[in-house]
TORPA-4810 file (N, C-alpha, C, O; in nm, 3 decimals):
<nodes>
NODE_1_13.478_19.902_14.679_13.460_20.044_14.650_13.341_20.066_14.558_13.328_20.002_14.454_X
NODE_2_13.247_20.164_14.602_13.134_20.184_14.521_13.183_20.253_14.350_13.273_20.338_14.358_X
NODE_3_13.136_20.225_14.217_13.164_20.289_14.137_13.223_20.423_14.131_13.145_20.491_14.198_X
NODE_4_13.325_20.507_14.084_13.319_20.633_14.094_13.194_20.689_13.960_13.157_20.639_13.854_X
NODE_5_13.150_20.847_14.055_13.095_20.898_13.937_13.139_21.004_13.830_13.172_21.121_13.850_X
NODE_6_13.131_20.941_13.722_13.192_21.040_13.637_13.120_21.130_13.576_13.017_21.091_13.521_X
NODE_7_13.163_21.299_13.567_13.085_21.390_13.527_13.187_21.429_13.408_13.308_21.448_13.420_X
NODE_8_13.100_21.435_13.278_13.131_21.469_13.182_13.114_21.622_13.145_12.994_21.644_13.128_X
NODE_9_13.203_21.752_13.125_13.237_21.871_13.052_13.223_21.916_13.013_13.227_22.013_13.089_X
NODE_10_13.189_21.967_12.882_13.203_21.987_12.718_13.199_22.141_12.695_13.201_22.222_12.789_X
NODE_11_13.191_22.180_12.549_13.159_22.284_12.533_13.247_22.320_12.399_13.298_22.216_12.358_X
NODE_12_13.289_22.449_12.305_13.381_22.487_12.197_13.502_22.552_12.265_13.483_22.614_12.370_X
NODE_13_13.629_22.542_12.211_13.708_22.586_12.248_13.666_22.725_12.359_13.560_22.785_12.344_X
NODE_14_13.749_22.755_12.447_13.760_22.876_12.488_13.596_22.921_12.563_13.559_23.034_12.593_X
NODE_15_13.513_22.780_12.579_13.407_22.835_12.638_13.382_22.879_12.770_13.300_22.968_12.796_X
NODE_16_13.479_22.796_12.888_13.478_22.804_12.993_13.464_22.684_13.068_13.426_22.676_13.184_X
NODE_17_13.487_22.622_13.016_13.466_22.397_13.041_13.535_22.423_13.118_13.467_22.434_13.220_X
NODE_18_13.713_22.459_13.154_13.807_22.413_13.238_13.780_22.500_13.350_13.821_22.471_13.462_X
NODE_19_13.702_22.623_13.324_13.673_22.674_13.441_13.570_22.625_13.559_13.578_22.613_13.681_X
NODE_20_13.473_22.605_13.467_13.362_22.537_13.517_13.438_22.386_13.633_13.413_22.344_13.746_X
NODE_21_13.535_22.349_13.523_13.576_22.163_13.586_13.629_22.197_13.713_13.606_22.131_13.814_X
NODE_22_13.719_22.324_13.709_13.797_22.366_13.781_13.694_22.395_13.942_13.714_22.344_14.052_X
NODE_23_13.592_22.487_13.907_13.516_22.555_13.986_13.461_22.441_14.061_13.460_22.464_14.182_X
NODE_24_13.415_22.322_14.026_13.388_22.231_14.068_13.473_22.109_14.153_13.449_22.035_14.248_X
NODE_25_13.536_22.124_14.101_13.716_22.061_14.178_13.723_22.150_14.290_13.727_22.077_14.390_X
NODE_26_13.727_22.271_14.325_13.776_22.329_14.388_13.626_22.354_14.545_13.622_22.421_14.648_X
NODE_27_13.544_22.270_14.485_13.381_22.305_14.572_13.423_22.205_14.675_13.408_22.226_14.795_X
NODE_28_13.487_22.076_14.617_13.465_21.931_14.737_13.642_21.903_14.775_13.742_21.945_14.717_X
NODE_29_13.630_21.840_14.861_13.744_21.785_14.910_13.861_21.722_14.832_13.823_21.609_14.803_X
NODE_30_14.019_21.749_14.772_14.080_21.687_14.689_14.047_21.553_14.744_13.943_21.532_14.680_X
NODE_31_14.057_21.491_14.787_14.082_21.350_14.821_13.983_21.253_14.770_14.011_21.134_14.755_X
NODE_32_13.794_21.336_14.725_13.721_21.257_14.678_13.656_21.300_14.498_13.551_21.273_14.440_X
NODE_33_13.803_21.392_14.450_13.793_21.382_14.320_13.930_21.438_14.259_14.025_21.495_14.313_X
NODE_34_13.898_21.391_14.089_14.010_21.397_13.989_13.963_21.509_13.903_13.852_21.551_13.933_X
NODE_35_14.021_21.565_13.807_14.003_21.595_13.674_14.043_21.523_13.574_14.161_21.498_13.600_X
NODE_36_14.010_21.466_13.458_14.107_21.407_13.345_14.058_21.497_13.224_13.951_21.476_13.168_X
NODE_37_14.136_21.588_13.190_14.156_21.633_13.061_14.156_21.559_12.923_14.239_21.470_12.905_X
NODE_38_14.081_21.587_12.841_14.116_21.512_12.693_14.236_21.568_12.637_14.333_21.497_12.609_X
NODE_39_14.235_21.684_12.620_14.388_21.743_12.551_14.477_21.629_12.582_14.553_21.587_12.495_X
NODE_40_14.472_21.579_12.695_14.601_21.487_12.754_14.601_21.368_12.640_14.709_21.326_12.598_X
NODE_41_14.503_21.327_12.600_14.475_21.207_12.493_14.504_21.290_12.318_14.425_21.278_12.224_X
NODE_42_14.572_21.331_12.315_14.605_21.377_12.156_14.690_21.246_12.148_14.765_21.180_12.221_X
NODE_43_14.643_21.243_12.030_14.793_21.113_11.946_14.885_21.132_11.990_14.907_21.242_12.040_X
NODE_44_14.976_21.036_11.990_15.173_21.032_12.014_15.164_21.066_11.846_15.086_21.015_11.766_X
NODE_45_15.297_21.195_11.810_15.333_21.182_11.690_15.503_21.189_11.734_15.555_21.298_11.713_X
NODE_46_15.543_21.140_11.760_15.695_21.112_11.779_15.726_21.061_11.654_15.832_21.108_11.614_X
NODE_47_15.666_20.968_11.564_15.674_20.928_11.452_15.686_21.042_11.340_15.774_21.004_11.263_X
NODE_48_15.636_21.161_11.298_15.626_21.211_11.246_15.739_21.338_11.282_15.778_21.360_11.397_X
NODE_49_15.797_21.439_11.124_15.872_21.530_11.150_15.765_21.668_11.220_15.643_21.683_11.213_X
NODE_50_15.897_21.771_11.301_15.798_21.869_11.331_15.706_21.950_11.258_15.600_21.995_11.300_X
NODE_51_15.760_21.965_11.135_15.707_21.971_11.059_15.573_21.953_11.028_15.491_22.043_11.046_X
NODE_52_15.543_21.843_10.981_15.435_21.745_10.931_15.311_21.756_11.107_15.190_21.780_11.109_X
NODE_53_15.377_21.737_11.195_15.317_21.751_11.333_15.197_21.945_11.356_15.084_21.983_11.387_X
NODE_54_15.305_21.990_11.320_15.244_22.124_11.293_15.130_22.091_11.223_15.035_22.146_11.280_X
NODE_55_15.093_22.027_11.125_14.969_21.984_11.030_14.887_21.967_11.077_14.786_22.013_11.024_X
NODE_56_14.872_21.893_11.201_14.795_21.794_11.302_14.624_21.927_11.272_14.612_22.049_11.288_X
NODE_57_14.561_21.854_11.242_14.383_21.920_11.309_14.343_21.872_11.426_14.286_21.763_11.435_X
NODE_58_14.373_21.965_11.547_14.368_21.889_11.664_14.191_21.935_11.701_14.133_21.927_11.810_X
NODE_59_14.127_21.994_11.548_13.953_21.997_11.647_13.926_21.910_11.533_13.904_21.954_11.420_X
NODE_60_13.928_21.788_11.562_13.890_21.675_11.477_13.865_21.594_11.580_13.917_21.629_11.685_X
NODE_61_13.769_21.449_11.584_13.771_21.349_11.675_13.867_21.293_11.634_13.933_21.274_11.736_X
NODE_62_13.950_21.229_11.505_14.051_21.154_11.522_14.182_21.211_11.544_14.275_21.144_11.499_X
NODE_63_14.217_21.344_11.617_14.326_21.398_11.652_14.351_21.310_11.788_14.457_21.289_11.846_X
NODE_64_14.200_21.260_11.824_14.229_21.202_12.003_14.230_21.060_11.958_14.181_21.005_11.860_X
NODE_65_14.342_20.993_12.117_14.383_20.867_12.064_14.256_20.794_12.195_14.294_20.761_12.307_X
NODE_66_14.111_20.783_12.151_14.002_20.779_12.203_14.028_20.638_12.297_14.026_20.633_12.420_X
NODE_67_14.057_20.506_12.187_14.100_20.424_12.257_14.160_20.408_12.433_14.119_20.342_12.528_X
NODE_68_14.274_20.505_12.416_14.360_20.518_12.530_14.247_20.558_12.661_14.223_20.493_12.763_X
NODE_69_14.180_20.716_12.607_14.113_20.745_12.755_13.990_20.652_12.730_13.919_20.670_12.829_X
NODE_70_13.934_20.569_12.656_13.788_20.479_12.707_13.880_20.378_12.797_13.826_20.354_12.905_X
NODE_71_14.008_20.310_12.777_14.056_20.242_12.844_14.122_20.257_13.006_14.123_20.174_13.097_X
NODE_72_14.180_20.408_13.001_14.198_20.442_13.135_14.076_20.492_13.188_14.084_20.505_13.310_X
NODE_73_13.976_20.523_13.144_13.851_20.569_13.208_13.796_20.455_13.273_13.755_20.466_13.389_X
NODE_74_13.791_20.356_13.217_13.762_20.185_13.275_13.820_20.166_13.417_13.766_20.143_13.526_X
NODE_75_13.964_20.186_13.372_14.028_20.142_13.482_13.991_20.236_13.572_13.949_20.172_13.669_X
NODE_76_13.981_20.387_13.601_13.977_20.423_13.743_13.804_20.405_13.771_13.741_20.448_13.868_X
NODE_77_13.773_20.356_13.697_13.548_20.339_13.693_13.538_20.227_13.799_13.444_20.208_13.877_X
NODE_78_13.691_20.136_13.781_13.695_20.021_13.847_13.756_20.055_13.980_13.742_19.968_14.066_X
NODE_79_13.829_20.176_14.019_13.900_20.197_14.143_14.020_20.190_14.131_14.070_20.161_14.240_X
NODE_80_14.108_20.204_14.039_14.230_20.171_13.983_14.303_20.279_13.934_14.243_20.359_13.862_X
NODE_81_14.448_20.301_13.965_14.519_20.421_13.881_14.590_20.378_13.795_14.642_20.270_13.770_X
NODE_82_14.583_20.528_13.725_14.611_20.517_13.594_14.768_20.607_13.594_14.806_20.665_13.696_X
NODE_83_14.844_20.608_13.469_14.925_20.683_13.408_14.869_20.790_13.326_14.878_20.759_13.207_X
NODE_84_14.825_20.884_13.339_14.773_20.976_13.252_14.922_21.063_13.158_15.017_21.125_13.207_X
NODE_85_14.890_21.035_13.021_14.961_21.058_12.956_14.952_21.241_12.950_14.856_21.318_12.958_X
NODE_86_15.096_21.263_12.935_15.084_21.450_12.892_15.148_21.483_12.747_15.250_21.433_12.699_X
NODE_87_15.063_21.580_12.687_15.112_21.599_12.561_15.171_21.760_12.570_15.121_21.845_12.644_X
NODE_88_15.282_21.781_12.485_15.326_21.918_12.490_15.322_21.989_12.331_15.385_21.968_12.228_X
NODE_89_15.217_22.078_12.367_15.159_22.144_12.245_15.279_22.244_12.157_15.267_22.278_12.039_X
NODE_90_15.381_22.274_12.240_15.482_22.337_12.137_15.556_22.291_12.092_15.631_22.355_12.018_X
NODE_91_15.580_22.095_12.123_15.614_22.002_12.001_15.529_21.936_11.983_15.559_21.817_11.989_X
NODE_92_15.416_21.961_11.959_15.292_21.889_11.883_15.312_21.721_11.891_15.275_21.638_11.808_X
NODE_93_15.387_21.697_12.022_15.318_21.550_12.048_15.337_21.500_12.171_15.366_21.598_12.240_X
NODE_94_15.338_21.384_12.252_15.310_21.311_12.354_15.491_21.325_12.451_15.596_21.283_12.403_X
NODE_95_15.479_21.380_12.561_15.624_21.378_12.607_15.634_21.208_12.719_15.541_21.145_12.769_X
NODE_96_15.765_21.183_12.724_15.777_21.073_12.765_15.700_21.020_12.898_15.662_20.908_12.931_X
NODE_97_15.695_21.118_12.945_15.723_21.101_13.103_15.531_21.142_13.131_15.485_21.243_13.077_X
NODE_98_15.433_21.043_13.224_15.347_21.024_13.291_15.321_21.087_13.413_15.407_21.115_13.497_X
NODE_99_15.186_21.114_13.422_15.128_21.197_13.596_15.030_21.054_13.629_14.958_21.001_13.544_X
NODE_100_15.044_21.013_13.754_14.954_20.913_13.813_14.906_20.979_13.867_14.950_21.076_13.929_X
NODE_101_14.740_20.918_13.850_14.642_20.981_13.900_14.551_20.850_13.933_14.535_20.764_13.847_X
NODE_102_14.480_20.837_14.085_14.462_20.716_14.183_14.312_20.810_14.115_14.293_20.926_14.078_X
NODE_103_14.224_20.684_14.127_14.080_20.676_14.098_14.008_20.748_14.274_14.026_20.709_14.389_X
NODE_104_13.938_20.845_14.228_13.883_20.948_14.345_13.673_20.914_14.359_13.613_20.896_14.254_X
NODE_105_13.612_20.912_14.461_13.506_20.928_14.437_13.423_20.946_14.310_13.339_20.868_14.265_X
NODE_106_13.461_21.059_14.264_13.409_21.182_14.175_13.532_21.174_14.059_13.649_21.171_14.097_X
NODE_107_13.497_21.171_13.907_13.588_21.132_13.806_13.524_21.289_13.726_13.403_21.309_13.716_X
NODE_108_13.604_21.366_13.686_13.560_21.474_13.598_13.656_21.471_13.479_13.776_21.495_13.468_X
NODE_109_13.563_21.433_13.395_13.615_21.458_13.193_13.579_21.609_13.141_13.469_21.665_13.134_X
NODE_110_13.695_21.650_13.112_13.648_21.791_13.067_13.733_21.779_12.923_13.849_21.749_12.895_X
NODE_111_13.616_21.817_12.846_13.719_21.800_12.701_13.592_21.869_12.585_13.476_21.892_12.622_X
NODE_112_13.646_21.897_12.428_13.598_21.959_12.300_13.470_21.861_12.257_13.354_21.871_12.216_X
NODE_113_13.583_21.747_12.299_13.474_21.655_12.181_13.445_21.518_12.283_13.453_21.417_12.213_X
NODE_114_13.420_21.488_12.402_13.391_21.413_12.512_13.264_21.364_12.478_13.246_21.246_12.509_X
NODE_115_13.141_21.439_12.405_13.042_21.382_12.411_12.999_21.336_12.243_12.886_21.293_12.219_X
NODE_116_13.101_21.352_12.136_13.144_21.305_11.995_13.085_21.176_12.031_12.970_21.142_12.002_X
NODE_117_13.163_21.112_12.089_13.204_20.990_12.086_13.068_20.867_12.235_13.079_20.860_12.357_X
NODE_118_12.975_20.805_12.150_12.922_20.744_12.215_12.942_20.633_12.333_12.866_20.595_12.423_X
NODE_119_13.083_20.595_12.293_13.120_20.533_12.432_13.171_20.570_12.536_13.185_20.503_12.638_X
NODE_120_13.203_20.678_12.517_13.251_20.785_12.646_13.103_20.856_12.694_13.099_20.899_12.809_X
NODE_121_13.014_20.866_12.630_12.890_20.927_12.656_12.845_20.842_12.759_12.794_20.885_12.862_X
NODE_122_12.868_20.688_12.726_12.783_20.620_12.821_12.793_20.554_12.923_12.724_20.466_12.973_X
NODE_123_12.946_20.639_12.968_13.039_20.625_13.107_12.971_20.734_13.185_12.964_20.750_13.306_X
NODE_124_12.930_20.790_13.104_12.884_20.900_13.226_12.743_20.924_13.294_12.626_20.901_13.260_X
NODE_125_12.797_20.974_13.392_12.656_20.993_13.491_12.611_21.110_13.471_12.488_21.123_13.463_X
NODE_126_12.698_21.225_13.457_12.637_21.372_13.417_12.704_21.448_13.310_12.821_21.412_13.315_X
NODE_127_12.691_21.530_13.222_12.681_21.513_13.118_12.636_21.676_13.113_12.520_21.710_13.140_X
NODE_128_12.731_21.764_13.078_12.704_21.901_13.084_12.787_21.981_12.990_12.910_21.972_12.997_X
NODE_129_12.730_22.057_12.905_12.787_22.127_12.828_12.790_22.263_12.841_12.673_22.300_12.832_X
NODE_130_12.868_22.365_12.859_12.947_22.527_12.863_12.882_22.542_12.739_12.895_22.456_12.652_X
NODE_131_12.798_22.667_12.719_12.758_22.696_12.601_12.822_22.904_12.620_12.795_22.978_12.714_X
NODE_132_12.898_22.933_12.507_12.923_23.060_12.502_12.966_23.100_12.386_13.020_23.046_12.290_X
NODE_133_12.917_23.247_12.423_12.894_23.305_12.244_13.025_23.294_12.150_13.125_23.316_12.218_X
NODE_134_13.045_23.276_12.062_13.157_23.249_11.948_13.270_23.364_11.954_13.390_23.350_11.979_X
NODE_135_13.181_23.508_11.916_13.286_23.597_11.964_13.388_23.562_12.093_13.508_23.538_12.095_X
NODE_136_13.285_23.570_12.202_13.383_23.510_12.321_13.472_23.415_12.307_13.593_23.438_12.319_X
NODE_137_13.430_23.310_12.284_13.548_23.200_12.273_13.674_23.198_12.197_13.770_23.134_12.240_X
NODE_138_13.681_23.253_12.103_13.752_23.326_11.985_13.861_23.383_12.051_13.965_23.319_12.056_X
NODE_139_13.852_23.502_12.105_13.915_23.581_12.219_13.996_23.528_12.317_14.113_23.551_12.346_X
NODE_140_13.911_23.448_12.365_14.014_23.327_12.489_14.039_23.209_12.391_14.022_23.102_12.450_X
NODE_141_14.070_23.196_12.280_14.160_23.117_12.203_14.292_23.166_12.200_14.401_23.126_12.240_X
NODE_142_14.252_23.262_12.140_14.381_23.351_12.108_14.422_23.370_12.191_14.540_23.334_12.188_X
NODE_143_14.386_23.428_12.315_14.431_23.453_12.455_14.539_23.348_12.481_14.648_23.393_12.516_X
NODE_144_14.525_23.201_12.467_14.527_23.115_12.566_14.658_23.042_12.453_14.750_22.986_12.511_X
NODE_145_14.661_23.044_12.349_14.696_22.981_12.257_14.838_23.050_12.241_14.940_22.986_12.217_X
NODE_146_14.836_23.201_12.258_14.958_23.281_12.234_15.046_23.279_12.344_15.169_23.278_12.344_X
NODE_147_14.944_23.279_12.465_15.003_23.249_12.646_15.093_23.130_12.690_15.208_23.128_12.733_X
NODE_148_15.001_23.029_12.662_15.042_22.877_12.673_15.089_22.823_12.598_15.164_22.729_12.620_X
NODE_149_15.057_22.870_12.477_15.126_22.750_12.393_15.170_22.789_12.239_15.152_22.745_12.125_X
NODE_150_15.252_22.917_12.316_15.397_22.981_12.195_15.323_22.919_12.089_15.344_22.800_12.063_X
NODE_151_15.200_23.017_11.996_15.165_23.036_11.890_15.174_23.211_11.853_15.201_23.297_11.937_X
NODE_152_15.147_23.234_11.721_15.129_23.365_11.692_14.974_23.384_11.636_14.891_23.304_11.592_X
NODE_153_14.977_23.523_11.658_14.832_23.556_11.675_14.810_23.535_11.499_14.693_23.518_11.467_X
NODE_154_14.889_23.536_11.409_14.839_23.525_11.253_14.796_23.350_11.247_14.701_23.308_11.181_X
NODE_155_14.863_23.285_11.308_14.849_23.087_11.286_14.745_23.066_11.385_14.682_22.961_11.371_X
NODE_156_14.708_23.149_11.494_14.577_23.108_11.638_14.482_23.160_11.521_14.418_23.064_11.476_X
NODE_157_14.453_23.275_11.458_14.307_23.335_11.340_14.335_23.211_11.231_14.236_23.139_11.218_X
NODE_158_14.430_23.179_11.164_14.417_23.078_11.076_14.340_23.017_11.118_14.220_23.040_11.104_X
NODE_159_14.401_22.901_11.194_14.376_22.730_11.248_14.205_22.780_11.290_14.114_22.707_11.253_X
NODE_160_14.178_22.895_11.359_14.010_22.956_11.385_13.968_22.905_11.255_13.950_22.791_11.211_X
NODE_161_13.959_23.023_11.205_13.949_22.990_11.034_13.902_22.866_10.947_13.796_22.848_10.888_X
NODE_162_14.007_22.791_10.956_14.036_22.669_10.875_14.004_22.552_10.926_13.988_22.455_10.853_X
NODE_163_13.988_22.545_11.065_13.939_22.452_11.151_13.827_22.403_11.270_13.741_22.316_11.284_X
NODE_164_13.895_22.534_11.358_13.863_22.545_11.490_13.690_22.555_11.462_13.613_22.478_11.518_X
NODE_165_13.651_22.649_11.378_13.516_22.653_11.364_13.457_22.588_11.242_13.336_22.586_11.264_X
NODE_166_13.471_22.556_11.171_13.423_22.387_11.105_13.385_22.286_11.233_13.272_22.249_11.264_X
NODE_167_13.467_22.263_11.277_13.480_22.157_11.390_13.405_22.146_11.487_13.358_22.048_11.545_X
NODE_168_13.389_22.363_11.516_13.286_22.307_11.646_13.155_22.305_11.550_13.071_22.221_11.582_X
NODE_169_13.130_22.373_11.455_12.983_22.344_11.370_12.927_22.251_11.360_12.805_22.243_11.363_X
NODE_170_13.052_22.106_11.336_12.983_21.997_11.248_13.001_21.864_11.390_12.931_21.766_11.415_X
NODE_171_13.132_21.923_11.462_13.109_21.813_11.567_13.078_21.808_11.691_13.045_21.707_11.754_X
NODE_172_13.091_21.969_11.747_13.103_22.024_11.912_12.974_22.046_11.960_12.930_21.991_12.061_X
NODE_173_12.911_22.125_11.888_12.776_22.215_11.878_12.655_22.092_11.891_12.579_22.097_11.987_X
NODE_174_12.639_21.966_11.776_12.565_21.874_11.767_12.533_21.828_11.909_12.423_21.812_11.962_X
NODE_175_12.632_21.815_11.949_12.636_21.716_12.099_12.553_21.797_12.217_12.526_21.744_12.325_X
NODE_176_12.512_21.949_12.179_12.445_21.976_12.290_12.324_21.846_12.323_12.317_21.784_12.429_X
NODE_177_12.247_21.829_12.216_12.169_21.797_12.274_12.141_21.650_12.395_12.046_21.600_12.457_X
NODE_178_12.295_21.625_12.375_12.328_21.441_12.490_12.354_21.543_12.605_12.357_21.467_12.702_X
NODE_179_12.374_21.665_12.653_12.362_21.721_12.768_12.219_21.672_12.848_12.105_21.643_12.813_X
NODE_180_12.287_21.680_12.966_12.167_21.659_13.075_12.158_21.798_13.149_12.066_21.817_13.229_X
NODE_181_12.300_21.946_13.110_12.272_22.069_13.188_12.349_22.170_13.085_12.465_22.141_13.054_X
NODE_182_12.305_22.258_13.044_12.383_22.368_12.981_12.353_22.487_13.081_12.253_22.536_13.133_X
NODE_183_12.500_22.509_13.082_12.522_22.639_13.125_12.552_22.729_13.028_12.638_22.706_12.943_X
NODE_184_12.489_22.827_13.033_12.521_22.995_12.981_12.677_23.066_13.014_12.713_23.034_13.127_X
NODE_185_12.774_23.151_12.945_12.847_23.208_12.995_13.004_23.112_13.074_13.110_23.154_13.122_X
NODE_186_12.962_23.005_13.059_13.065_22.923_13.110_13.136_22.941_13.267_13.054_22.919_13.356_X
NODE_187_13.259_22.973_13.309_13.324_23.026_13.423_13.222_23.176_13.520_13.199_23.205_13.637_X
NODE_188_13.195_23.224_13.407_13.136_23.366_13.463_13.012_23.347_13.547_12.974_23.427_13.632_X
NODE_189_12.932_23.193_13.505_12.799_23.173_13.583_12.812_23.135_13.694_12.788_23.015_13.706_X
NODE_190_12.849_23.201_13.810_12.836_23.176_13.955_12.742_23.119_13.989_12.757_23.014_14.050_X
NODE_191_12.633_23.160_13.965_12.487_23.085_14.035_12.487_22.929_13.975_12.498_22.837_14.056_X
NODE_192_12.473_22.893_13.800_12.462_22.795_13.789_12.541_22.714_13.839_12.498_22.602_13.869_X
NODE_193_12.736_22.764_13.872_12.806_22.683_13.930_12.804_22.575_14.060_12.847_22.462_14.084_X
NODE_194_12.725_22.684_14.129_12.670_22.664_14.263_12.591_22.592_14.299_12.586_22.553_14.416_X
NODE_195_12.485_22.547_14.179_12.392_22.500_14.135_12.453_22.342_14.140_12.435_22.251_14.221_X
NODE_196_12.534_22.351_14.017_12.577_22.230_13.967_12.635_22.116_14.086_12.598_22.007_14.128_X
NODE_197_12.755_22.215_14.117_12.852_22.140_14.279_12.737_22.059_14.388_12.745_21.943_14.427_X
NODE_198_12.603_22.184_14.431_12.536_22.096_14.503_12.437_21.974_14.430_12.425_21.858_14.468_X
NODE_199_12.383_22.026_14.337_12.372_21.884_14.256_12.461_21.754_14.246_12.412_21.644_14.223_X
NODE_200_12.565_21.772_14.261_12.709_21.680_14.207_12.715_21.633_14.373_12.775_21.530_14.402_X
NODE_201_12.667_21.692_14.449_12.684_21.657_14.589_12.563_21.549_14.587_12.592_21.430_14.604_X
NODE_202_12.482_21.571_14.575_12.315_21.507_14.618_12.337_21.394_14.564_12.295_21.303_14.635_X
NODE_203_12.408_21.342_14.421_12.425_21.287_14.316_12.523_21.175_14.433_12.500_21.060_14.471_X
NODE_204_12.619_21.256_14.461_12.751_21.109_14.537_12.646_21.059_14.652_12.646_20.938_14.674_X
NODE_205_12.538_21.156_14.744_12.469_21.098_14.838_12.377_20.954_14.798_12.357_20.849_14.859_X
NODE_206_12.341_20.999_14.689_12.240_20.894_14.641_12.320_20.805_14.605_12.315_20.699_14.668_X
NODE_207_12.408_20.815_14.506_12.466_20.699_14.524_12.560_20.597_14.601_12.576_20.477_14.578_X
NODE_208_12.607_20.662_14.680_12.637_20.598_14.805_12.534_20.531_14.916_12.575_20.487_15.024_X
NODE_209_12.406_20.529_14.878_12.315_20.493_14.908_12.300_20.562_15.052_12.318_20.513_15.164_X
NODE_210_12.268_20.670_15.018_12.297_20.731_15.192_12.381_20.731_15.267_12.339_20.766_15.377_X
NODE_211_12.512_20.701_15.266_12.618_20.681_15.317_12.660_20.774_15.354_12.669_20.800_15.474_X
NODE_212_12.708_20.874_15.231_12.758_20.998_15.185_12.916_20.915_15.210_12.968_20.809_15.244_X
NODE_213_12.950_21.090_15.153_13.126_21.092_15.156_13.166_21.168_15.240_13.276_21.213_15.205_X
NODE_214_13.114_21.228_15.388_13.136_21.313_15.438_13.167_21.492_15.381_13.235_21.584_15.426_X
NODE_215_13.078_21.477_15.266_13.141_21.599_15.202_12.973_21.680_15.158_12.976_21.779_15.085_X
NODE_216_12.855_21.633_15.203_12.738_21.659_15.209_12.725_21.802_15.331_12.615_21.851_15.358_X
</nodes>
């Protein structure tokens, strides 16, 4: 099996990364790609009370248990499935039970802090960061945070506050520049989307050495 290629995500909370990953997932055939989420890689705190778990700074790099996805990233790089771990954000830690996910053509990392971290940087073949204005993202925090994941709108403006934007200042934001594509507007950019997918196409041609995947 030829390498899969992995396209790397990024962007600050609430920019439009999962839309974008999504928009792109949804361009080619399931059968010759994945998504892997970082959220999925938060620490196990089973160890800790709920309490104390609530504490967690999850826009930190060491909120992610980095180890785990450089290691399952290996394995499906190699053609191999993995157990992708799921974490459940309204008990702030890792639930027992696993989603297998079989190594696809096309490997997509969509995550905060994906390009933090230099050894995940240098798994990847493409390398794209969601860039959108702060107000915006802010908005679909709160949005998304009160929706999904039974918070209140006074603790979603805190954790903003106290964290969320420290975090993307000092760790999210830096990383534009290991991008190889920024998009504007995130989900909303149709054209660049369009852009990207057939790029991401040309990209599996070439490396399949002309072969293709039937999906050209």
């Amino acid at each position: 099996m030829t390498r899969p290629i992995l396209i790397g995500i990024t962007g600050g909370t609430g920019s439009g990364k999962t839309t974008v990953a999504k928009s792109i997932y949804e361009s080619l055939p399931e059968k010759n790609i994945c998504i892997i989420e970082q959220d999925s890689y938060y620490k196990d705190q089973t160890h800790l009370s709920l309490e104390d778990r609530t504490k967690t700074n999850y826009d930190h790099p060491l909120a992610f248990d980095t180890e785990l996805l450089l290691k399952q990233l290996k394995i499906l790089l190699r053609g191999e499935a993995i157990e992708k771990p799921i974490y459940d954000f309204s008990k702030h830690t890792r639930k027992k039970e696993t989603i297998r996910v079989e190594s696809k053509d096309i490997i997509i990392l969509e995550g905060i802090m994906i390009l933090e971290d230099e050894r995940l940087r240098n798994l990847m073949d493409i390398k794209i960061f969601v860039d959108t204005d702060a107000d915006v993202r802010v908005i679909r925090r709160i949005e998304r945070d009160i929706a999904d994941r039974g918070r209140t709108l006074e603790s979603v403006i805190q954790q903003y506050i106290e964290t969320v934007k420290p975090a993307h200042q000092q760790f999210i934001e830096p990383t534009k520049k290991y991008a190889n594509l920024i998009i504007p507007e995130g989900g909303y950019n149709k054209v660049a989307i369009d852009i990207l997918a057939a790029k991401v196409k040309s990209v599996i041609y070439e490396k399949q050495n002309g072969e293709g995947l039937g999906i050209i």
